[in-house]
N, C-alpha and C positions, 0 to 999 in steps of 0.2 A: 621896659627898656626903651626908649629914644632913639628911632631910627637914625643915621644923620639923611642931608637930602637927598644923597646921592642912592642911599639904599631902598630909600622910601619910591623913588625915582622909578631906579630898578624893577621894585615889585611891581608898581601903576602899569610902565609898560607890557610887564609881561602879562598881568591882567588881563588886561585893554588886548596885547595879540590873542591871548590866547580866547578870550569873548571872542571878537572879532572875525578869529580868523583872517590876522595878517600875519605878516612879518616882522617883529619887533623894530625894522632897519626901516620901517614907515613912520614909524611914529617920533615925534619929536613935541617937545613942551608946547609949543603955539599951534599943534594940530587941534582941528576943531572937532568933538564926538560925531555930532552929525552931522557936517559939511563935510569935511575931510575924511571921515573914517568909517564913514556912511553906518555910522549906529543910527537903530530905529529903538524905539520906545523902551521895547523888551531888552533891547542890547544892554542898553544903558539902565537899567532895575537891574539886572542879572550881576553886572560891574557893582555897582553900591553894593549889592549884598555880600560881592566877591570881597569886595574893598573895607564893608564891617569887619566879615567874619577875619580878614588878613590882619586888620591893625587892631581889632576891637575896642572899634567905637560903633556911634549911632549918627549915620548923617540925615540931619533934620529936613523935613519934608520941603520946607521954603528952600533949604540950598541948590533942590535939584534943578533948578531952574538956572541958576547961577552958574555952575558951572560947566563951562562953556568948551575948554580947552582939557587938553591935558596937565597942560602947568595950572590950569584954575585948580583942576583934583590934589591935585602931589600941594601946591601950596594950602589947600583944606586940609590935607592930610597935618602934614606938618604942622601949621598951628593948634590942630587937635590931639597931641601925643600930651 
């Protein structure tokens, strides 16, 4: 089933609080993982696998470099449904 963006959106952020350990009312699409939202290495592996096991896919090991943002994830997401 094919998320639309807005729900796909939904799940990233709560993800991402719920890794994190923030408040969903910090995170915004141009937030950056680790500038912004001070994810360290393990944050962000823990999120991927969050973000497989949520959409079931497989995010390719060259992607985790790329993205950068919150909206980089949510638009990867989205083109991989």
């Amino acid at each position: 089933m094919k998320l639309t963006m807005e729900q796909v959106q939904e799940k990233v952020f709560s993800l991402i609080a719920n890794q994190f350990k923030i408040p969903m009312e910090q995170i915004t699409r141009e937030s950056r993982l680790v500038e912004d939202l001070k994810a360290d290495s393990a944050n962000v592996m823990v999120l991927i696998m969050d973000l497989e096991d949520s959409f079931g896919m497989m995010v390719e090991d060259e992607m985790l470099s790329k993205l950068k943002t919150v909206g980089d994830v949510i638009d990867y997401i989205k083109t991989r449904q």
